[in-house]
N, C-alpha and C positions, 0 to 999 in steps of 0.2 A: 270077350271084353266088350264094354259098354261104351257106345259114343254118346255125351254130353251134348248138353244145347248147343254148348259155349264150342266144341269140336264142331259141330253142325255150321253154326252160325260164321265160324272162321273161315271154313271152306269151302263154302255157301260164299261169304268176300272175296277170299282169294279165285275163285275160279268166278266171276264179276257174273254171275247167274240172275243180279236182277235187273242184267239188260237183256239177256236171253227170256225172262220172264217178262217185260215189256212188250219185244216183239212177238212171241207167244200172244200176250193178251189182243193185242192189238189185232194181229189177222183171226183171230176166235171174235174177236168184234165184228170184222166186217162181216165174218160169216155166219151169224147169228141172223139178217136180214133174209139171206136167201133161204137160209136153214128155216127159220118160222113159217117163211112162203110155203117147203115142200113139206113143212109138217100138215100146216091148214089142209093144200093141194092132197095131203093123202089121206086126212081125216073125211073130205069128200069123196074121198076114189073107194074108202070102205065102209063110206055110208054112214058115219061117228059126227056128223054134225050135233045129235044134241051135246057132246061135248063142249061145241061151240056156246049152243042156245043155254045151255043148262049150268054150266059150270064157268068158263073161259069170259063170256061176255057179262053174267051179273055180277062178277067181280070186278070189270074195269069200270062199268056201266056207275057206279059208289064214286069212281074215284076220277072219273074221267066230266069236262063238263059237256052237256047235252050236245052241243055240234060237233065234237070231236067224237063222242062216242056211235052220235050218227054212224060220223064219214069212215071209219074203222067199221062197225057194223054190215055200213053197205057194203064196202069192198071186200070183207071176207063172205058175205053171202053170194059175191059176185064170182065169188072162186068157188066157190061151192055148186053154182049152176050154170057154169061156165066150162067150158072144156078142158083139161087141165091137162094135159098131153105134154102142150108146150111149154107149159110153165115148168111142170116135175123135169123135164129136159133142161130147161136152162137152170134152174135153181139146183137142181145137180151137180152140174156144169160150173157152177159159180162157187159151191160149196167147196166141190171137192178141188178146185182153182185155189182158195183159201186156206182149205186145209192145209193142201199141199206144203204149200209154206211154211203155216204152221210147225207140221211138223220136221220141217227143214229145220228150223229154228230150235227144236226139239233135240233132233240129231247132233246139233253143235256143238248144246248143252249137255247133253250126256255123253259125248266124246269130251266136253272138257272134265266130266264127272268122273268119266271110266279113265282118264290119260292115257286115251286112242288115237293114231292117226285115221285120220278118215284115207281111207285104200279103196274105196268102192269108185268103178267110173263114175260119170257123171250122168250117165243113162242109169244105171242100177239105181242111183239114189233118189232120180226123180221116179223112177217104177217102186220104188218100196217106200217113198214117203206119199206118193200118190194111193197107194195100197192099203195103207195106215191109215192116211187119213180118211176113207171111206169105209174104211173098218169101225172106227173110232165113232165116226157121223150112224152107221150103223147102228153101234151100241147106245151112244146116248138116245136115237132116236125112239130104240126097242124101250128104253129106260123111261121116257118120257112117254108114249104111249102108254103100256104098262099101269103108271103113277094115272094117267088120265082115262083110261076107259076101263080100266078094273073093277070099278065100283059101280057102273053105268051096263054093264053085259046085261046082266040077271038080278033078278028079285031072290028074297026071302034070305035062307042058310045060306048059299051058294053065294049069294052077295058080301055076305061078311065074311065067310071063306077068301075071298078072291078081295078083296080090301085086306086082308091081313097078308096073306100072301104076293103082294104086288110090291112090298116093301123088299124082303130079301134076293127077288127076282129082279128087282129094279138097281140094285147093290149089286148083283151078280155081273150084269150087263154091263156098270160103271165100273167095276175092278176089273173087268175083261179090256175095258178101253186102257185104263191105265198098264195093266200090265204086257197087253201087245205093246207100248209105244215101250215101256221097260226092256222089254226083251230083242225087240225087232229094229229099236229104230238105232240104237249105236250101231258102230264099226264092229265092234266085236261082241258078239253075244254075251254077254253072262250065263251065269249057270241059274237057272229058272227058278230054285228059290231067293237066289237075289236079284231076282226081276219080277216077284211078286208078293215081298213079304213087305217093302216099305208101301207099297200099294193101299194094306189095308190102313196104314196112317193117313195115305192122303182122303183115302175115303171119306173114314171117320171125321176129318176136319173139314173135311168137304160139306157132308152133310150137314154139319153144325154151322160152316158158313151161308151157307143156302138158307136152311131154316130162319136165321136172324135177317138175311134177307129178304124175304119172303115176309117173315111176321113186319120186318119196316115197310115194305111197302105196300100190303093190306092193311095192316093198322095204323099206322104214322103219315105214308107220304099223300102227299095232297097234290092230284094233277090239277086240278083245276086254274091254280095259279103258277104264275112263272115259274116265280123262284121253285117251287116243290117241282115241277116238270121238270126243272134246272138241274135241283137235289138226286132226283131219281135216274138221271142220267148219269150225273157224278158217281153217285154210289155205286152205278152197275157198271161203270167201268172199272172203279175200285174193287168190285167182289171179284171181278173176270180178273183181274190185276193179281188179288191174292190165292184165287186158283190156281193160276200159273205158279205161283211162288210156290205154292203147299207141294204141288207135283214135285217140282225141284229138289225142293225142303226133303221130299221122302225119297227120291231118288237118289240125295247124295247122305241120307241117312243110312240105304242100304250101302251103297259102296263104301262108308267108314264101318259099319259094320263085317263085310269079308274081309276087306283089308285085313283088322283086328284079331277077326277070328285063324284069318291065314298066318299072322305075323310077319304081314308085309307091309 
């Protein structure tokens, strides 16, 4: 049997998931900060600065005005010839502090998804949400590296070989993050196709939200001025806001989906 939008959207209300999707968004905010540091800190540690020079910075360089793009400039070259020991430690440390949470918040919502009691002590569930969420940070990181230094390795065939292929590799790595937190982060496990078949919806809408994000704020948003610095803040806390949702949206797509198919 088939669950409807309108079956989604009900129990999506009832089980009050867009405050679990709130605070979701909000600690993947804070940790987006330390996260960009240890991404920088590791694109130095392997040497992928022209990432930085070639790709990363004449895009903000358009949209950013001259003294701003400086002071961003300097500071990421400062990470880059700087030691960075301390930093990939703390930005660690802060991530997976964040995360944590995160996926605490995660755990609630799909115990209210799955109608579990949460039975794990209180140690097990700070060890497998701190677990998750390093896993997760893991994955998107492999994901976004991937997307950013695939096309930069090598010249000639091999280069558009590895540009075409960084795409489903990079898909791989974001359904592996979705479907550990599916599978690992309730009280009670599901059975592993319905802990990763609503996964590729969130994907799918994931990518499509990204991409318009993405095209608004290379093409559209203007840092130069307030108001657009303003906008572009707004929006990305709105796009992280409907991430969260979409996750949810697919998690509680699959559990109306067993339900149905059990006749429970």
């Amino acid at each position: 049997m088939r669950a409807t939008a309108h079956d989604v959207a009900e129990c999506f209300a009832e089980h009050g998931l867009l405050t679990y999707a709130s605070a979701i968004a909000f600690r993947a905010l804070v940790a987006l900060v330390p996260l960009t540091l240890l991404g920088l800190a590791l694109l130095g540690v392997f040497g992928l600065e022209d990432v930085w020079t070639d790709t990363i910075a004449p895009a903000l360089k358009d949209h950013l005005t001259q003294p701003v793009f400086n002071g961003v400039d300097f500071t990421v070259n400062r990470i880059f010839t700087t030691d960075k020991s301390s930093l990939i430690v703390l930005a660690i440390a802060l991530v997976i502090w964040d995360m944590t949470w995160a996926v605490n918040a995660v755990t609630q919502a799909l115990n209210r998804i799955h109608d579990v009691e949460e039975d794990r002590s209180k140690l097990r569930r700070v060890g497998v949400a701190a677990g998750l969420g390093l896993a997760v940070v893991l994955c998107l990181i492999a994901a976004v590296l991937v997307q950013s230094v695939a096309p930069s390795v090598t010249d000639g065939s091999l280069d558009t070989l590895l540009s075409v292929l960084r795409w489903p590799v990079s898909i791989f790595f974001l359904w592996a993050a979705v479907a550990l937190l599916f599978r690992f982060a309730p009280a009670q496990k599901p059975e592993f196709r319905w802990a990763s078949g609503g996964s590729l919806l969130v994907i799918a809408t994931w990518i499509v939200a990204s991409a318009l994000f993405r095209g608004w704020v290379t093409e559209v948003a203007d840092l130069k001025s307030a108001t657009g610095s303003l906008t572009v803040f707004l929006l990305l806390t709105a796009y992280v806001l409907v991430s969260s949702t979409i996750f949810l949206i697919g998690a509680e797509l699959d559990e109306l989906v067993r339900k149905r198919n059990r006749g429970s």
